[in-house]
N, CA and C atoms of all chains as a GROMACS GRO file, in nm:
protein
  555
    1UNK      N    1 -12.313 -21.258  -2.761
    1UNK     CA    2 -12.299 -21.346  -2.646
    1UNK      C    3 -12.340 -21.273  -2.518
    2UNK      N    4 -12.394 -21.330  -2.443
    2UNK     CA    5 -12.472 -21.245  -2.283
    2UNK      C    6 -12.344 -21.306  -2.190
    3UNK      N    7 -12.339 -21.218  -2.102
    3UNK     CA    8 -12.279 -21.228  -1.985
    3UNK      C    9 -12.378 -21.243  -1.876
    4UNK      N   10 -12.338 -21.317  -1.828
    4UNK     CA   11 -12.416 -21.333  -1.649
    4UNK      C   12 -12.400 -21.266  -1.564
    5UNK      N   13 -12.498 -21.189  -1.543
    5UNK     CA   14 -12.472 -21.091  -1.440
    5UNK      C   15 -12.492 -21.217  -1.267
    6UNK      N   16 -12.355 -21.160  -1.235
    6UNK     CA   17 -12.427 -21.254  -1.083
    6UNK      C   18 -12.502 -21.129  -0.958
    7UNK      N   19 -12.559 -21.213  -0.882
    7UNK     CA   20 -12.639 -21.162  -0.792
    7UNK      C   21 -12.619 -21.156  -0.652
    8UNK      N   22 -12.631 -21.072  -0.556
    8UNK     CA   23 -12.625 -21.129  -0.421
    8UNK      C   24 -12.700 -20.999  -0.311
    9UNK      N   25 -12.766 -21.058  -0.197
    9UNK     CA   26 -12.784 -21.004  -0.146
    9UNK      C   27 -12.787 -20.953   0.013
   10UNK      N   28 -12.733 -20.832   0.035
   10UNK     CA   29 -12.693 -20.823   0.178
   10UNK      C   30 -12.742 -20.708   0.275
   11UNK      N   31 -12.692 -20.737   0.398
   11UNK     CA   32 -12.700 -20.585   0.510
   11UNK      C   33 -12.605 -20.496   0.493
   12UNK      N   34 -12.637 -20.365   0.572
   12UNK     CA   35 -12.571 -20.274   0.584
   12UNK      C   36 -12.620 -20.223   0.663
   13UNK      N   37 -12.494 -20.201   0.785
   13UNK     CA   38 -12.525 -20.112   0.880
   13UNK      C   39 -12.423 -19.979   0.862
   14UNK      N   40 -12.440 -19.898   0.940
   14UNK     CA   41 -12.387 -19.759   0.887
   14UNK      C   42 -12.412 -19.658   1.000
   15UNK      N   43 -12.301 -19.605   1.093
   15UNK     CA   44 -12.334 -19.471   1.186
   15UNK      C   45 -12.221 -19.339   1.084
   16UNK      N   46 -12.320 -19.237   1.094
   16UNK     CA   47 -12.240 -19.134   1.050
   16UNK      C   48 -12.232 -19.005   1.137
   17UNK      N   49 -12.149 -18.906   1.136
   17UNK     CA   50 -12.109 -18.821   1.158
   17UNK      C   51 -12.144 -18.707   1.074
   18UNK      N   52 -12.251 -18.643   1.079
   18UNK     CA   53 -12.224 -18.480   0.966
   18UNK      C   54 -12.222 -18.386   1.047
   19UNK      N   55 -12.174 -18.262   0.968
   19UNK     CA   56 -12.160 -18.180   1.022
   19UNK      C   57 -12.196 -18.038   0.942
   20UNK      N   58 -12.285 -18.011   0.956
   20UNK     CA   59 -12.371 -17.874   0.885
   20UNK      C   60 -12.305 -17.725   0.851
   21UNK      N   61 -12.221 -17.705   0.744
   21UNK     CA   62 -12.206 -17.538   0.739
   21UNK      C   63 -12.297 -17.459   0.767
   22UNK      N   64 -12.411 -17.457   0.766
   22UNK     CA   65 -12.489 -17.361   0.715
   22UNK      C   66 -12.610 -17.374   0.790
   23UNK      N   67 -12.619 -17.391   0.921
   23UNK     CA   68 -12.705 -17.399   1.004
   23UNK      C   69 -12.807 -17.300   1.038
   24UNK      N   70 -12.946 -17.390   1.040
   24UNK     CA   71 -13.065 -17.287   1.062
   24UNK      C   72 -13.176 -17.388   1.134
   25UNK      N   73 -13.303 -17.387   1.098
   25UNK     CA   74 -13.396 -17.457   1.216
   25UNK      C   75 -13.380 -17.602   1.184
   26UNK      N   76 -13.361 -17.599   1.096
   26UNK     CA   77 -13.378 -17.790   1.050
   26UNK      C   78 -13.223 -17.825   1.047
   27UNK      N   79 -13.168 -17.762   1.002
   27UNK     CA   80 -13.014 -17.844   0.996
   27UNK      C   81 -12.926 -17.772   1.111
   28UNK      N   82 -12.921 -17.908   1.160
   28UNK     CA   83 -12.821 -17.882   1.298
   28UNK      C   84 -12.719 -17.887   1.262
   29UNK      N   85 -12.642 -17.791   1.374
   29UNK     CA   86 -12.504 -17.767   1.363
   29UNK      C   87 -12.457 -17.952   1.366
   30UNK      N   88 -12.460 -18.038   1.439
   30UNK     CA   89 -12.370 -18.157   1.432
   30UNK      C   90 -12.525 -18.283   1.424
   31UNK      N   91 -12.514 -18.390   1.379
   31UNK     CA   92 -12.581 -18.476   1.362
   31UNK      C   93 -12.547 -18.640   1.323
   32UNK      N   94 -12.576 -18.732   1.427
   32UNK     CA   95 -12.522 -18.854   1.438
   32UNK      C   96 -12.626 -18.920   1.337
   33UNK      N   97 -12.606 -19.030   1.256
   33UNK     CA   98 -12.726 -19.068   1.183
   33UNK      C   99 -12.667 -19.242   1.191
   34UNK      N  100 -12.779 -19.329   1.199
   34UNK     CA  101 -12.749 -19.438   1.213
   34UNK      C  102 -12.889 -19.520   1.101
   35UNK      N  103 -12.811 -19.565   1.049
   35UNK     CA  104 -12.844 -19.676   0.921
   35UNK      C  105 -12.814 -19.792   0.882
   36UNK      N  106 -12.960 -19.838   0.830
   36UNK     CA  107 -12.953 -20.034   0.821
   36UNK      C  108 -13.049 -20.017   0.695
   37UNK      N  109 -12.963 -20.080   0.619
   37UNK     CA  110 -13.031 -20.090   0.492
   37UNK      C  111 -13.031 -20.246   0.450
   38UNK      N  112 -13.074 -20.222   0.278
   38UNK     CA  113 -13.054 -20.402   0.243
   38UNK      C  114 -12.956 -20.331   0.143
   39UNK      N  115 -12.879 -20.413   0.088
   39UNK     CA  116 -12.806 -20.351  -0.070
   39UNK      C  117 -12.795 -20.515  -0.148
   40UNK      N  118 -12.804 -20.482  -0.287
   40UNK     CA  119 -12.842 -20.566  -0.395
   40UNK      C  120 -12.660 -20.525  -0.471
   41UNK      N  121 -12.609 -20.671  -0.512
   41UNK     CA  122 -12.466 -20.677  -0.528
   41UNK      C  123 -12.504 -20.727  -0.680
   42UNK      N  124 -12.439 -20.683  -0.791
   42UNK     CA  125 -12.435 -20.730  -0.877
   42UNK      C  126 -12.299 -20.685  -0.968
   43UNK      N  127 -12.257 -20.826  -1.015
   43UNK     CA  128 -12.125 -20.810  -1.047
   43UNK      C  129 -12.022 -20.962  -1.062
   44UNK      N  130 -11.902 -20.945  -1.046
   44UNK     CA  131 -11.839 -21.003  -0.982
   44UNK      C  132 -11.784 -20.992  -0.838
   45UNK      N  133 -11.822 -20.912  -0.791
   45UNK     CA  134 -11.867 -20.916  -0.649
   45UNK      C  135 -11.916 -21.022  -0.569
   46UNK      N  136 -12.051 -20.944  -0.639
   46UNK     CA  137 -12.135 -21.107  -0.571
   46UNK      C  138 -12.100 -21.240  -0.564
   47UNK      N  139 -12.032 -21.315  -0.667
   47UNK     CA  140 -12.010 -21.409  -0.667
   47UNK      C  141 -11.867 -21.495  -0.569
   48UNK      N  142 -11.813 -21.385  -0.462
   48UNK     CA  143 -11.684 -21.393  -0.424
   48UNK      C  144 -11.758 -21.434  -0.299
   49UNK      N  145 -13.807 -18.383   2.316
   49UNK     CA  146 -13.761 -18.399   2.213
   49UNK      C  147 -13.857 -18.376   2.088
   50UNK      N  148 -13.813 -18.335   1.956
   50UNK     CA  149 -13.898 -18.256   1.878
   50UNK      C  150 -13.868 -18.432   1.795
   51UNK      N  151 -13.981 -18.479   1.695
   51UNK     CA  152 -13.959 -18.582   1.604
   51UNK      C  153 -14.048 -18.560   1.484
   52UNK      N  154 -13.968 -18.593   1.368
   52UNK     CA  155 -14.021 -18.550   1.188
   52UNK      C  156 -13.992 -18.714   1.140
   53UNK      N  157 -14.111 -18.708   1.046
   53UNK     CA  158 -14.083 -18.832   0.988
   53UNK      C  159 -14.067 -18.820   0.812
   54UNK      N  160 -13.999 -18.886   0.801
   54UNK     CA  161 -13.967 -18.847   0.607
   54UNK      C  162 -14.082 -18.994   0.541
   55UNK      N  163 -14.116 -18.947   0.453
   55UNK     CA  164 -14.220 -19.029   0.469
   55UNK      C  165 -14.183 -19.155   0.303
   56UNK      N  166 -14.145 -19.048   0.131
   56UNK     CA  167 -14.126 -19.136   0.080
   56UNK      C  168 -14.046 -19.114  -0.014
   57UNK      N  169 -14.028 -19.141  -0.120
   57UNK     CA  170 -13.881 -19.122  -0.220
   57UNK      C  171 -13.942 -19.178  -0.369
   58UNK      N  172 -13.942 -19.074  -0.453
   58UNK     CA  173 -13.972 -19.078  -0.591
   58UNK      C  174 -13.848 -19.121  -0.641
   59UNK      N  175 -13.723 -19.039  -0.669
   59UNK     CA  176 -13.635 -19.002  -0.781
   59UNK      C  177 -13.558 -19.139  -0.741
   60UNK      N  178 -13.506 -19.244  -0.608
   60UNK     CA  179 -13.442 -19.332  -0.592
   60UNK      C  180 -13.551 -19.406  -0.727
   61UNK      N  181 -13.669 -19.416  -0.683
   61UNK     CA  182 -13.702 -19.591  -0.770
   61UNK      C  183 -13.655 -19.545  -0.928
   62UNK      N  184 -13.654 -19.443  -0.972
   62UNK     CA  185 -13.619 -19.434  -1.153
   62UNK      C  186 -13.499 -19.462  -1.150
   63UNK      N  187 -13.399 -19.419  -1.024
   63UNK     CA  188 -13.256 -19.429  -1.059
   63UNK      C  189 -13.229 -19.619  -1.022
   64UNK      N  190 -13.309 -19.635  -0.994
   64UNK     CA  191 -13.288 -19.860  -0.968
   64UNK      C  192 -13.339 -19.864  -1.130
   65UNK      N  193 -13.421 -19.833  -1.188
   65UNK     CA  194 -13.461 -19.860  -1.258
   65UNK      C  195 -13.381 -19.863  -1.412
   66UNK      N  196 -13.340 -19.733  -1.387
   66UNK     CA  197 -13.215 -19.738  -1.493
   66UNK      C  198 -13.068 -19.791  -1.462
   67UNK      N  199 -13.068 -19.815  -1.343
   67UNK     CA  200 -12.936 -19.920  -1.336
   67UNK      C  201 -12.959 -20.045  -1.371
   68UNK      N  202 -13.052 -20.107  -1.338
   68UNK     CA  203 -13.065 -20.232  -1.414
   68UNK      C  204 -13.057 -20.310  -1.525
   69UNK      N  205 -13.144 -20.176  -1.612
   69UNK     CA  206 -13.122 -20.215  -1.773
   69UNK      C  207 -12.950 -20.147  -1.830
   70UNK      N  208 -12.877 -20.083  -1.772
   70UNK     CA  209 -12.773 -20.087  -1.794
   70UNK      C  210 -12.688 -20.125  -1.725
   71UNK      N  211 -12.703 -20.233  -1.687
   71UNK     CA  212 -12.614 -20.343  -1.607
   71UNK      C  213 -12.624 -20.477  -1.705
   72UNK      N  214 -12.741 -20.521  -1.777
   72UNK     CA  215 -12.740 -20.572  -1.888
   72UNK      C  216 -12.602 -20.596  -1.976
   73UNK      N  217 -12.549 -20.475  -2.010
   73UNK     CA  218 -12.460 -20.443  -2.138
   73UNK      C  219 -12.316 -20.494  -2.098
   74UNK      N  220 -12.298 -20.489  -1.979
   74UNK     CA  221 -12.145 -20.584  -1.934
   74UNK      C  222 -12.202 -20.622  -1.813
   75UNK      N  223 -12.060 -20.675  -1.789
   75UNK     CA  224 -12.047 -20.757  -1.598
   75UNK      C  225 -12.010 -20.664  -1.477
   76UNK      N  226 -12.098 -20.586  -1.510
   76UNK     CA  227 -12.062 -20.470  -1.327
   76UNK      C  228 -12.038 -20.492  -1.259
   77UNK      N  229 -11.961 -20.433  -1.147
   77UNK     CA  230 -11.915 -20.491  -1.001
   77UNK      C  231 -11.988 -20.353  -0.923
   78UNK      N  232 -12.118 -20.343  -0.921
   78UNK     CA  233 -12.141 -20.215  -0.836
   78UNK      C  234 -12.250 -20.277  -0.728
   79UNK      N  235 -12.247 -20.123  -0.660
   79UNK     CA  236 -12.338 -20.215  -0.466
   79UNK      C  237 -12.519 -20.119  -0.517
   80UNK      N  238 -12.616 -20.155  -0.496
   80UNK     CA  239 -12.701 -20.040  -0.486
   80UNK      C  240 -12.784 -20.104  -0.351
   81UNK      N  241 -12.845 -19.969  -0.277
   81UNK     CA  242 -12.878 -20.006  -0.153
   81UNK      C  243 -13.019 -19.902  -0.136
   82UNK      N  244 -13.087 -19.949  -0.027
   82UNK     CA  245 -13.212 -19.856   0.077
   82UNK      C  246 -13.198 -19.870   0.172
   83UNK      N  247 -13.180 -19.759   0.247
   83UNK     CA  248 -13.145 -19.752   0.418
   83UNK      C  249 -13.242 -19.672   0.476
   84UNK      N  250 -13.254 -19.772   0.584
   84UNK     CA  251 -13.370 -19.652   0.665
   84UNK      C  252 -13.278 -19.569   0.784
   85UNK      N  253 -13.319 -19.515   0.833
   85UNK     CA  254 -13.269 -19.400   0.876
   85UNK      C  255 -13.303 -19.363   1.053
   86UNK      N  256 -13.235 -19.362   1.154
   86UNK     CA  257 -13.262 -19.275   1.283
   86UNK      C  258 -13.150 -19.154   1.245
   87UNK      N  259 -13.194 -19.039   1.261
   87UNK     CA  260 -13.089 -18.930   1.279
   87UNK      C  261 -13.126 -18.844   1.403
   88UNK      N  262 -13.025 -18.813   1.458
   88UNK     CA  263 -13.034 -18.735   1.599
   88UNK      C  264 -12.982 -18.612   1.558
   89UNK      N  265 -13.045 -18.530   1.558
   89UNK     CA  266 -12.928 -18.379   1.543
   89UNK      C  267 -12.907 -18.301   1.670
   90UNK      N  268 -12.793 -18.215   1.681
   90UNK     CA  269 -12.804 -18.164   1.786
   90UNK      C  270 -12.786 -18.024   1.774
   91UNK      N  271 -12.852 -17.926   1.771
   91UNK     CA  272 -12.785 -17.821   1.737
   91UNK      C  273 -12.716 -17.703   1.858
   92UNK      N  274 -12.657 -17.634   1.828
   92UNK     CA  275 -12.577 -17.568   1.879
   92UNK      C  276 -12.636 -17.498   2.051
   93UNK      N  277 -12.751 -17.481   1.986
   93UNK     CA  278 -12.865 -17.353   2.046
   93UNK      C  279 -12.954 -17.392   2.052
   94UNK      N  280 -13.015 -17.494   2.038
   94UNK     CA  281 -13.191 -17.577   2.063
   94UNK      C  282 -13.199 -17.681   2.096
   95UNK      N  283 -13.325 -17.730   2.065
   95UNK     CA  284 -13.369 -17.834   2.121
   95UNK      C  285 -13.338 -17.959   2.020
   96UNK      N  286 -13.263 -18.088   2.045
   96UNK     CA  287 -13.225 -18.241   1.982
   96UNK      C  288 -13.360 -18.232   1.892
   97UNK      N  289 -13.341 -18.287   1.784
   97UNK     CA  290 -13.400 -18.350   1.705
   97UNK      C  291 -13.382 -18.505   1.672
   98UNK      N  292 -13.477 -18.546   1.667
   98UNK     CA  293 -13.473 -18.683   1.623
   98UNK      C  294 -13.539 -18.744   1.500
   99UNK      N  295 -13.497 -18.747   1.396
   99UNK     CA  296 -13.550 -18.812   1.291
   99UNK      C  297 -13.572 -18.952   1.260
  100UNK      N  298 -13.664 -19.006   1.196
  100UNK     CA  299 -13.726 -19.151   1.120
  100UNK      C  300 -13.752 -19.171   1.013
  101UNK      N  301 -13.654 -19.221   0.895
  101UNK     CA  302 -13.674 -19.226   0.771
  101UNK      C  303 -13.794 -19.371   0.749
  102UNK      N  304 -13.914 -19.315   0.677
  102UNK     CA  305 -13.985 -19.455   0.652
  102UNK      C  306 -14.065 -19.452   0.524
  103UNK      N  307 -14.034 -19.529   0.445
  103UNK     CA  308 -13.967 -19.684   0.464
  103UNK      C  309 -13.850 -19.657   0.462
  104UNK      N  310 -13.780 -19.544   0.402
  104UNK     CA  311 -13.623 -19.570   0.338
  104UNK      C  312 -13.609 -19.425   0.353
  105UNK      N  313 -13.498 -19.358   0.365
  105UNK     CA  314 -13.448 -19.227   0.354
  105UNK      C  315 -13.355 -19.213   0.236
  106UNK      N  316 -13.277 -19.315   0.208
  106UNK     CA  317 -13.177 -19.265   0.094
  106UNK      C  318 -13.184 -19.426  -0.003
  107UNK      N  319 -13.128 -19.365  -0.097
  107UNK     CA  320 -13.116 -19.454  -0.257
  107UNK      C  321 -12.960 -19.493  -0.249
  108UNK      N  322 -12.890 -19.512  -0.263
  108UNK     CA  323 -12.728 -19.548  -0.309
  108UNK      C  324 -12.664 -19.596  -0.419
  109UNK      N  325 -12.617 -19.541  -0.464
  109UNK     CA  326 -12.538 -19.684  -0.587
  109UNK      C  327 -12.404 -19.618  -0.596
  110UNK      N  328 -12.356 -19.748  -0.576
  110UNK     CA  329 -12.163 -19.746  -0.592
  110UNK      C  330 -12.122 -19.822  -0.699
  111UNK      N  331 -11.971 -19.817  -0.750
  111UNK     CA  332 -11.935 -19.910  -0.814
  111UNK      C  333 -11.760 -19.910  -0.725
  112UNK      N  334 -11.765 -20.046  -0.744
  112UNK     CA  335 -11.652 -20.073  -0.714
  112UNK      C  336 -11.490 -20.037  -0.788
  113UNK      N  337 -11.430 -19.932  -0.780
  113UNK     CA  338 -11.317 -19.934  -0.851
  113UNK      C  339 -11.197 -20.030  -0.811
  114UNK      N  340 -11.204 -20.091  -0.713
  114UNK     CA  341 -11.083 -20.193  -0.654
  114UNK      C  342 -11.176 -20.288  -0.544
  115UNK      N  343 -11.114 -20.386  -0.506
  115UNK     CA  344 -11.175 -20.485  -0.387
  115UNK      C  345 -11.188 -20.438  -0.336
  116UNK      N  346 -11.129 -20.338  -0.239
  116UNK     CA  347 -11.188 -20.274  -0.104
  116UNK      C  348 -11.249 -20.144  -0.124
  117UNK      N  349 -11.209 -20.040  -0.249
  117UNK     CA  350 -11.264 -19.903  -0.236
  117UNK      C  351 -11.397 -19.912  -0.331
  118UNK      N  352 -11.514 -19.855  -0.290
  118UNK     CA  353 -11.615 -19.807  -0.348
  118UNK      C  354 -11.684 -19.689  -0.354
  119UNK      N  355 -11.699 -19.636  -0.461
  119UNK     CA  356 -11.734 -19.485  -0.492
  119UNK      C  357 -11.915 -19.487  -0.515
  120UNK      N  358 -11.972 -19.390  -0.408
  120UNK     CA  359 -12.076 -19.414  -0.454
  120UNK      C  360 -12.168 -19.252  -0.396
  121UNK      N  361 -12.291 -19.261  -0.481
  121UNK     CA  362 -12.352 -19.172  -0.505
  121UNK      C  363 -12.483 -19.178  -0.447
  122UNK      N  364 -12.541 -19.109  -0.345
  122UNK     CA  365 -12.654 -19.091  -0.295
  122UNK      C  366 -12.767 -19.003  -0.219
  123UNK      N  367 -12.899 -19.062  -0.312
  123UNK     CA  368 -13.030 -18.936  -0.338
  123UNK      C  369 -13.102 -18.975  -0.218
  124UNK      N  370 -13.178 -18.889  -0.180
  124UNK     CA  371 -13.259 -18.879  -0.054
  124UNK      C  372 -13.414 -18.782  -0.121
  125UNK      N  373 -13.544 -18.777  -0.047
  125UNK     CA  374 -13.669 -18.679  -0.070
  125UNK      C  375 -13.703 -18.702   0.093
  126UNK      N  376 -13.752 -18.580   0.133
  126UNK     CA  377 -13.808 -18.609   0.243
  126UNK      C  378 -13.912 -18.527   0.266
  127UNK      N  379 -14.057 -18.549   0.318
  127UNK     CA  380 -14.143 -18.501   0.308
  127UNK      C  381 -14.175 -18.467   0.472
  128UNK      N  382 -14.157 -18.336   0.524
  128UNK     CA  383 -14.186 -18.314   0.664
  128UNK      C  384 -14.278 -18.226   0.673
  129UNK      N  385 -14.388 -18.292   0.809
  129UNK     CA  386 -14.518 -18.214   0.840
  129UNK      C  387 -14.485 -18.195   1.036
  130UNK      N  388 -14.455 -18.102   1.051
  130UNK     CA  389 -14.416 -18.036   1.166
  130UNK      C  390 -14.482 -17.909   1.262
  131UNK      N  391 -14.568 -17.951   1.350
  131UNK     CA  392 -14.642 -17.850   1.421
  131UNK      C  393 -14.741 -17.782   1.306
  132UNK      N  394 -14.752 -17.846   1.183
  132UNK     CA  395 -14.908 -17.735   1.121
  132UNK      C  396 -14.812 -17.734   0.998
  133UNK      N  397 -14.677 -17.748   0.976
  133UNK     CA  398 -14.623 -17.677   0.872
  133UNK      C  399 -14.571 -17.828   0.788
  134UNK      N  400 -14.583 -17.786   0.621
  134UNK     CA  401 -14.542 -17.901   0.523
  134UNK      C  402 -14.388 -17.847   0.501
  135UNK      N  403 -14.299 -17.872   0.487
  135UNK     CA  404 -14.169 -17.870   0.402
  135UNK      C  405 -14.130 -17.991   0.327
  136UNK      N  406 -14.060 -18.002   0.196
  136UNK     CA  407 -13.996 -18.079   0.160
  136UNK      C  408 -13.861 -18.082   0.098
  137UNK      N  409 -13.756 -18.154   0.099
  137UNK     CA  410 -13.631 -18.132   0.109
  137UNK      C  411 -13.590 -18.278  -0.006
  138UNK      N  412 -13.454 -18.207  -0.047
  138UNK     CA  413 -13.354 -18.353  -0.137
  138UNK      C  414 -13.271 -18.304  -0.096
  139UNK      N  415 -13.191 -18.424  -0.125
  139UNK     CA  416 -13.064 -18.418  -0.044
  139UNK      C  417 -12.960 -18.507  -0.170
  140UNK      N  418 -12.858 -18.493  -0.137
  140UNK     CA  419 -12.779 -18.583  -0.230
  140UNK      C  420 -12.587 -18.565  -0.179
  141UNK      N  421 -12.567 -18.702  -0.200
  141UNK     CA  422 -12.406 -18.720  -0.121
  141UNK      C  423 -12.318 -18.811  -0.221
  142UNK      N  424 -12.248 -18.773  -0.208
  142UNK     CA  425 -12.101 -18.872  -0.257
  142UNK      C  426 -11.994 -18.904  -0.159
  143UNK      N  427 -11.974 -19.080  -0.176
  143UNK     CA  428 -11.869 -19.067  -0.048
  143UNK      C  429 -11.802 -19.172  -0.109
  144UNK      N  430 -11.704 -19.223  -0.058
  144UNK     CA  431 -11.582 -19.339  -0.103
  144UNK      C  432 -11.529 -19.385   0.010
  145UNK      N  433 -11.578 -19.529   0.018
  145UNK     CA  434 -11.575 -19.646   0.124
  145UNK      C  435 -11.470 -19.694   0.057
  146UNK      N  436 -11.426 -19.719   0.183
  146UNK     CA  437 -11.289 -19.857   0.221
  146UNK      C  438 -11.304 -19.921   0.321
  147UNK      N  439 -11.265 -20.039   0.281
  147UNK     CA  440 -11.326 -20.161   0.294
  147UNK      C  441 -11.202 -20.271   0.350
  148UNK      N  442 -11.206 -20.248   0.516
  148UNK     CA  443 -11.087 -20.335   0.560
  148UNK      C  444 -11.069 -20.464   0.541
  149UNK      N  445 -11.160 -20.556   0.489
  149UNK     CA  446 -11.146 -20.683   0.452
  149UNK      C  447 -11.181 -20.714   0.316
  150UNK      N  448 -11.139 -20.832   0.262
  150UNK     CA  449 -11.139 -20.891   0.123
  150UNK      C  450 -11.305 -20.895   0.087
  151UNK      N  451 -11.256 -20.915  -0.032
  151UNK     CA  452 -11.436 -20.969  -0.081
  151UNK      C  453 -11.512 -21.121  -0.043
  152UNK      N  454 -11.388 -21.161   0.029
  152UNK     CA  455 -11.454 -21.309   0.056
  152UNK      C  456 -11.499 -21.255   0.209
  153UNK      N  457 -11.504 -21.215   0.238
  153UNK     CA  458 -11.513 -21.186   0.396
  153UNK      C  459 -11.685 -21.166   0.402
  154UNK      N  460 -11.749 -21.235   0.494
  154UNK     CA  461 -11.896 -21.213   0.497
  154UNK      C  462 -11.899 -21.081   0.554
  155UNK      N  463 -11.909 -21.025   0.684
  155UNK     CA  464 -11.879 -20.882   0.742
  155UNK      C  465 -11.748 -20.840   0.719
  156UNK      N  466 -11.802 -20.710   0.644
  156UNK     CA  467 -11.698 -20.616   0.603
  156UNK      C  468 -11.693 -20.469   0.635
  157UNK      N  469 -11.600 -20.495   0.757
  157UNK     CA  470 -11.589 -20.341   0.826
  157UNK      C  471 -11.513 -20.220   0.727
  158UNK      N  472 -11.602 -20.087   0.676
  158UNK     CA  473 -11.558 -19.965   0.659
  158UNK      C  474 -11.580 -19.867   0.671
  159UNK      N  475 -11.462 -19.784   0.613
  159UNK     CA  476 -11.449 -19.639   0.723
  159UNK      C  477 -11.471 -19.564   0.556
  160UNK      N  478 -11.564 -19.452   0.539
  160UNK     CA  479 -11.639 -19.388   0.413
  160UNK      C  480 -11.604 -19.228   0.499
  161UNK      N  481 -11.562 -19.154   0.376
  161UNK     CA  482 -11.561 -19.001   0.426
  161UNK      C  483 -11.628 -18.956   0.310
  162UNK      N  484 -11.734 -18.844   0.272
  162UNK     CA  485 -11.811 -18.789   0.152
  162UNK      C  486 -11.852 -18.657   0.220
  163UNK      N  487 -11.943 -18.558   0.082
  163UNK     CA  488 -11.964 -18.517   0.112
  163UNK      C  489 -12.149 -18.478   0.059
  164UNK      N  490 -12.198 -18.397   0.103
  164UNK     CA  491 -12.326 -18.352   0.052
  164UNK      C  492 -12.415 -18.211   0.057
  165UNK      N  493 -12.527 -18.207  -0.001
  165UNK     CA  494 -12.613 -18.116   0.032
  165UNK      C  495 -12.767 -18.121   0.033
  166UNK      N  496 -12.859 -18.021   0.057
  166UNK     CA  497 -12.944 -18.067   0.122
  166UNK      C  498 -13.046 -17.934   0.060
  167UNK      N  499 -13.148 -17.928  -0.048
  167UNK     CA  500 -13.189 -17.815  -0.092
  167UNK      C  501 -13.356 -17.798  -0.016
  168UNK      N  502 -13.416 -17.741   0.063
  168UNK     CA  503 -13.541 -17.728   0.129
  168UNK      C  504 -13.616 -17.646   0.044
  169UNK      N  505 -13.740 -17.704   0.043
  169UNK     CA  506 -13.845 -17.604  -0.016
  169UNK      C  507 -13.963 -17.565   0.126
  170UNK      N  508 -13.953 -17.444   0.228
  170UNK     CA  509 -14.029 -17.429   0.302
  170UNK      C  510 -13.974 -17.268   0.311
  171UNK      N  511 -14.098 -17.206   0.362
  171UNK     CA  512 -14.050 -17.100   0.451
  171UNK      C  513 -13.998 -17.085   0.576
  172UNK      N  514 -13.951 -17.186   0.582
  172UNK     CA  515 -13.909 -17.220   0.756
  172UNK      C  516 -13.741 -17.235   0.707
  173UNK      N  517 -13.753 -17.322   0.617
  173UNK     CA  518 -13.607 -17.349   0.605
  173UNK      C  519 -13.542 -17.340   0.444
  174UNK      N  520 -13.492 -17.213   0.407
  174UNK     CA  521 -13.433 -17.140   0.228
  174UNK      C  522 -13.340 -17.217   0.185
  175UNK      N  523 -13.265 -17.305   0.315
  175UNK     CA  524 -13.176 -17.386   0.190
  175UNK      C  525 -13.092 -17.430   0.309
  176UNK      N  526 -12.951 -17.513   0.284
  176UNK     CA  527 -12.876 -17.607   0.403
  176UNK      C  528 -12.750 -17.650   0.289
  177UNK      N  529 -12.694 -17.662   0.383
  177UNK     CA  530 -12.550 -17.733   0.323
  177UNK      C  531 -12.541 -17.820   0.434
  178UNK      N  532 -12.469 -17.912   0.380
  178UNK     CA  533 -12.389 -18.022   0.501
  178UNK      C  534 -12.295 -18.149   0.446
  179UNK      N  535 -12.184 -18.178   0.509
  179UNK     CA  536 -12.130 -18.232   0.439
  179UNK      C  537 -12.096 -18.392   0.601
  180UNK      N  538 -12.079 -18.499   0.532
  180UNK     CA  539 -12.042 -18.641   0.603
  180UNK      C  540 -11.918 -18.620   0.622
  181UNK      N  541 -11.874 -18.611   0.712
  181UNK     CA  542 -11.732 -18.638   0.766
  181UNK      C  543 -11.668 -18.791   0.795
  182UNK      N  544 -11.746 -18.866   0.841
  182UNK     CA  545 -11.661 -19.006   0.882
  182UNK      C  546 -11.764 -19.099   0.893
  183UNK      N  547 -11.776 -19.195   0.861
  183UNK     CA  548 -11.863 -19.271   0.959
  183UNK      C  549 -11.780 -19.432   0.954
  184UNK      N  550 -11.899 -19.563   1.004
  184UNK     CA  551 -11.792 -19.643   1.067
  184UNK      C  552 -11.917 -19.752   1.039
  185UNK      N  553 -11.890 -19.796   1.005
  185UNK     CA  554 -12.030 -19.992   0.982
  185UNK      C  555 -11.993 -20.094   0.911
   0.00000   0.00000   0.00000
């Protein structure tokens, strides 16, 4: 017997905070990062 | 201001690829995502950096262990060409979101703490650690 996977699809926004041990030319000591993605829900999730 | 652009990402599309066909086998409740990326760094002693992930900087996939908490795992490649010089870098994080509203809720504000690292292949830069402390979306 198959189950139905349900589907859905959404945004994501996202600011972060890191913070680097191990700092050298490329990785900064502190770094704000801000993100917008799509994300794909599958589950019973989606269907809520 | 100094600016690098990451340009594309191999190892995310195999890892969509094998989530799919094993999502098949039951009824999953997991999130998978592509985010593009502004990052500002600031470092201690130099000059701001500003980064542009394009198309996408990171891969994601979570699964939901409860309505609001989700555990999830995520790959990054970034390909930087900077003043004459190539480097390329992966990166990879784990973090666990909570999730202040129900699943019926269209916007769903949460607060995710994880951590990560960041392995460089250049002579400029032997290697990096870094870990996510908080963030907020």
């Amino acid at each position: 017997m198959k189950v139905p996977i349900r589907r859905a699809v959404g945004m994501r926004f996202e600011v972060d905070y890191l913070r680097a041990f191990e700092a050298d030319a490329f990785d900064a000591a502190h770094e704000i990062r801000f993100l917008m993605g799509t994300s794909f829900y599958l589950g019973g999730l989606a269907a809520r | 201001m100094r600016s690098r652009a990451i340009l594309a990402s191999c190892i995310p599309v195999l890892m969509l690829v094998a989530t799919v066909e094993t999502a098949g086998a039951q009824s999953p409740d997991v999130e998978m995502g592509i985010d593009a990326a502004v990052q500002i760094s600031i470092p201690d002693d130099g000059d701001n950096t500003t980064t542009v992930d394009v198309p996408f900087g990171r891969f994601r996939f979570g699964n939901y262990v409860s309505d609001r908490t989700l555990v999830e795992l995520g790959l990054g490649f970034s390909l930087i060409n900077f003043s004459g010089a190539t480097a390329s870098a992966g990166s990879g994080e784990a973090s666990v979101s909570y999730h202040f509203t129900g699943n019926a809720s269209r916007a769903r504000a949460f607060l995710i703490v994880g951590g990560g690292g960041a392995s460089s292949m250049s002579t400029m830069t032997p290697s990096g650690e870094g870990s996510r402390l908080a963030g907020w979306g």
